[in-house]
C-alpha positions in Angstrom: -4.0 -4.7 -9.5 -6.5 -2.0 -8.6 -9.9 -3.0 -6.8 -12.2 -1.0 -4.9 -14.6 -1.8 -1.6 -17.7 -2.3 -1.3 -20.9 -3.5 0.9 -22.4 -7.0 -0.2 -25.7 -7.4 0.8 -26.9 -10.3 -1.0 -26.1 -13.5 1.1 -26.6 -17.3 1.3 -27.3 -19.6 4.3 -24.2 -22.6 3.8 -22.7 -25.3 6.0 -20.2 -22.8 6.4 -22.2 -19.7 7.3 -23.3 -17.0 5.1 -21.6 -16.0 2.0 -22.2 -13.8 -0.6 -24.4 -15.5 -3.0 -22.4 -15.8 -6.0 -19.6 -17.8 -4.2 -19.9 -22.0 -3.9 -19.1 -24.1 -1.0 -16.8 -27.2 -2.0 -14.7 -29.3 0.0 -10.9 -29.4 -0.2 -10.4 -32.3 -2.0 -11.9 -30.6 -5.0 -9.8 -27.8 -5.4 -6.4 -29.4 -3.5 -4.2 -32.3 -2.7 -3.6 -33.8 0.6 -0.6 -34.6 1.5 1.5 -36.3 4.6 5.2 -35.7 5.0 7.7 -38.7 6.0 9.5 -40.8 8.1 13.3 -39.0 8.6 15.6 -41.6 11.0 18.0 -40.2 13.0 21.2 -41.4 10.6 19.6 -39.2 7.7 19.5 -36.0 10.1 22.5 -33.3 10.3 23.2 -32.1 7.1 23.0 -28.2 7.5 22.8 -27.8 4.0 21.7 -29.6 0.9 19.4 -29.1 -2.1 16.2 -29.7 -0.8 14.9 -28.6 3.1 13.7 -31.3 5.1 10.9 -29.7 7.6 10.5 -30.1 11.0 7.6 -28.5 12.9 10.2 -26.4 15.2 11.6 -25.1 11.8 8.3 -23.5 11.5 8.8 -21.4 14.7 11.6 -19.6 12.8 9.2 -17.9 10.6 5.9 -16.5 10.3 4.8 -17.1 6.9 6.9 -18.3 4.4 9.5 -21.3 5.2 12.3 -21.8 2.5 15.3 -23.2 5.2 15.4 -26.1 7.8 17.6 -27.4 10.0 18.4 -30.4 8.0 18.8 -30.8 4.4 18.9 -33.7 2.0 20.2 -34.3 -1.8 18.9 -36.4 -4.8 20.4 -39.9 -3.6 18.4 -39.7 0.1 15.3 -38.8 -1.6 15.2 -42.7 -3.2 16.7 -44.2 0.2 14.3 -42.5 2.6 11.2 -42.7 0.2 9.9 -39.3 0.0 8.3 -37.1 -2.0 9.3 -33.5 -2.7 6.7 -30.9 -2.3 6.2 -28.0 -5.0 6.2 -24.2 -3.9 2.8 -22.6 -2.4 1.9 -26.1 -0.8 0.6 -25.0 2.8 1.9 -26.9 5.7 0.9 -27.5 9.7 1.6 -29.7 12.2 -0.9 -32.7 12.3 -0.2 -34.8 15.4 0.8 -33.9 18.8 0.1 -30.3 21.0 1.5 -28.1 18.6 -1.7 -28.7 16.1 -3.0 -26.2 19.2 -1.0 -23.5 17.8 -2.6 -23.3 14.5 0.6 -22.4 13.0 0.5 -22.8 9.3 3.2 -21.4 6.8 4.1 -21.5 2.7 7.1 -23.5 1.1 8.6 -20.9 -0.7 10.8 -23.5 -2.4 10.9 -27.3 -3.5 11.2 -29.1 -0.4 9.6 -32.1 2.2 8.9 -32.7 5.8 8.4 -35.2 8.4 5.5 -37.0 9.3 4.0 -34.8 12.2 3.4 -32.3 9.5 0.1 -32.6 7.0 0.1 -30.2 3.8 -2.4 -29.1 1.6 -1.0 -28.2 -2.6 -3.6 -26.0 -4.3 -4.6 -27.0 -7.8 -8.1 -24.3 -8.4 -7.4 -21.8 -5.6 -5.0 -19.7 -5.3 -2.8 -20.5 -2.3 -2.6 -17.7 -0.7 -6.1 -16.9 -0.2 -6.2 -20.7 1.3 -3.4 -20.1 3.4 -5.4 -16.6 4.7 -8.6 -18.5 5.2 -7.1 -21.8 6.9 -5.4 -18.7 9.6 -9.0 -17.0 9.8 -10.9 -19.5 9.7 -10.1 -23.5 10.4 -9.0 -24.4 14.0 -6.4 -27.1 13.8 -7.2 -27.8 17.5 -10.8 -28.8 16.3 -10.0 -30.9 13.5 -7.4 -33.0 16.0 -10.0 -33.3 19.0 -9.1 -32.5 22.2 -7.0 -35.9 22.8 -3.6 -37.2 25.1 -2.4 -38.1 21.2 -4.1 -35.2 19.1 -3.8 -35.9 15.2 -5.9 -35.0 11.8 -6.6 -37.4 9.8 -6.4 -36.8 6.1 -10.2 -38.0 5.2 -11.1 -35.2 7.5 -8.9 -32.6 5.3 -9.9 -33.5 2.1 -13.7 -33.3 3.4 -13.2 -29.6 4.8 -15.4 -27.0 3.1 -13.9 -23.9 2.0 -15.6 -21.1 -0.1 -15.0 -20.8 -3.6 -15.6 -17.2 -5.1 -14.1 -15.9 -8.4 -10.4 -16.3 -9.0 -9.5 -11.9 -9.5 -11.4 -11.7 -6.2 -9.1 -14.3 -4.5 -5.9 -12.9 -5.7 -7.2 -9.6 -4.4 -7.8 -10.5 -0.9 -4.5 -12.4 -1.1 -2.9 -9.5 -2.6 -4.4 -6.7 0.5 -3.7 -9.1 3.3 0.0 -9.7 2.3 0.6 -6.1 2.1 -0.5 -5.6 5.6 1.7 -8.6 6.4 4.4 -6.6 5.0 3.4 -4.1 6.8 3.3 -5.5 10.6 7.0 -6.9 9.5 8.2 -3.6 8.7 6.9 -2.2 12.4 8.5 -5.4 14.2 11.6 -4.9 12.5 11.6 -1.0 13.2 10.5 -2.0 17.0 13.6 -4.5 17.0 15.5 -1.9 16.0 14.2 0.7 18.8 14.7 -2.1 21.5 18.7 -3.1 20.7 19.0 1.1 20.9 17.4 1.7 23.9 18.9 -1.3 25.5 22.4 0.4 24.3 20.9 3.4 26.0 20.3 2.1 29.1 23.5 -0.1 29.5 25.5 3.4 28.9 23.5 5.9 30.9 22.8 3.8 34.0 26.2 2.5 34.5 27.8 6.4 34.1 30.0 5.6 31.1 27.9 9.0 29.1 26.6 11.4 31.0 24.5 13.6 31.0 25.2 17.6 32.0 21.9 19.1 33.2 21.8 23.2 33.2 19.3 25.1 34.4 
């Protein structure tokens, strides 16, 4: 993919502030489905493994961006018993009722999977999902959409009648595209830093307890 930069400077006045004047303003329910996860009872839970990943919101603490695992799995014949549905890869998921919509955390199923009912998700039909997924992080405040509450929670009316700019689809793969590779990018440098910490921690265990020295001359 190559692109270049440059300076717009032909803008619009919208609901959702100014935009370049070729791009539209439509709400989600035009260009994605809403959609609520399920019910899980406790006699379902515990199966570490299984074909399709059933999502709890503190699975999505274990990642940053993409979630593909969860603590609890479930097969073909619990889909039918516990009445869910199973979601496609790229749907965008969030928590939707309690404190944790505060945290604005939002990640990508990177696999066929479902999740519970304190999570909401959003399956792009005319967007591509991971410029949705970059402009829900940038731009829409889960905290906002739940109201400051003892019992926060988003309804999905007010999901599907979110506004969200819509510019040409190259132009949204290539944002997608440059903000992923900085993603990679920050993950590299955490990792490296991880890396740095576990040998200096070595380091320090060795050198401060005498067991290697060090021989100074002058």
């Amino acid at each position: 993919m190559q692109f270049e930069f440059y300076r717009e400077e032909n803008f619009k006045d919208t609901e959702i502030g100014k935009i370049p004047e070729d791009w539209d303003v439509v709400r989600i329910k035009d260009i994605a489905e809403v959609v609520s996860g399920f019910g899980f009872p406790v006699k379902y839970q515990g199966k570490s493994s299984g074909k399709y990943p059933f999502i709890k919101v503190s699975d999505m603490n274990r990642t940053e961006k993409y979630i593909d695992f969860a603590e609890n799995y479930i097969d073909d014949e619990d889909i039918k018993a516990l009445r869910v549905k199973i979601y496609p890869p790229n749907t965008i998921i969030f928590p939707k009722i309690g404190m944790a919509t505060y945290l604005n955390k939002y990640r990508i199923l990177s696999t066929w999977g479902t999740f519970d009912n304190n999570i909401g998700g959003i399956i792009p039909k005319n967007i591509h999902y991971e410029f949705l997924y970059y402009y829900f992080v940038a731009k829409v405040d889960l905290k906002k959409l739940a109201g400051q509450t003892t019992a926060p929670s988003i309804r999905k009316s007010t999901l599907e009648s979110l506004k969200v700019p819509r510019l040409p689809l190259p132009e949204q793969k290539a944002i997608a595209n440059i903000l992923s590779k900085v993603d990679k990018l920050i993950q590299v440098k955490k990792e490296k830093k991880k890396i740095l910490e576990r040998i200096k921690k070595g380091m320090m265990q060795k050198l401060l307890t005498g067991e290697i020295r060090i021989k100074v001359s002058e």
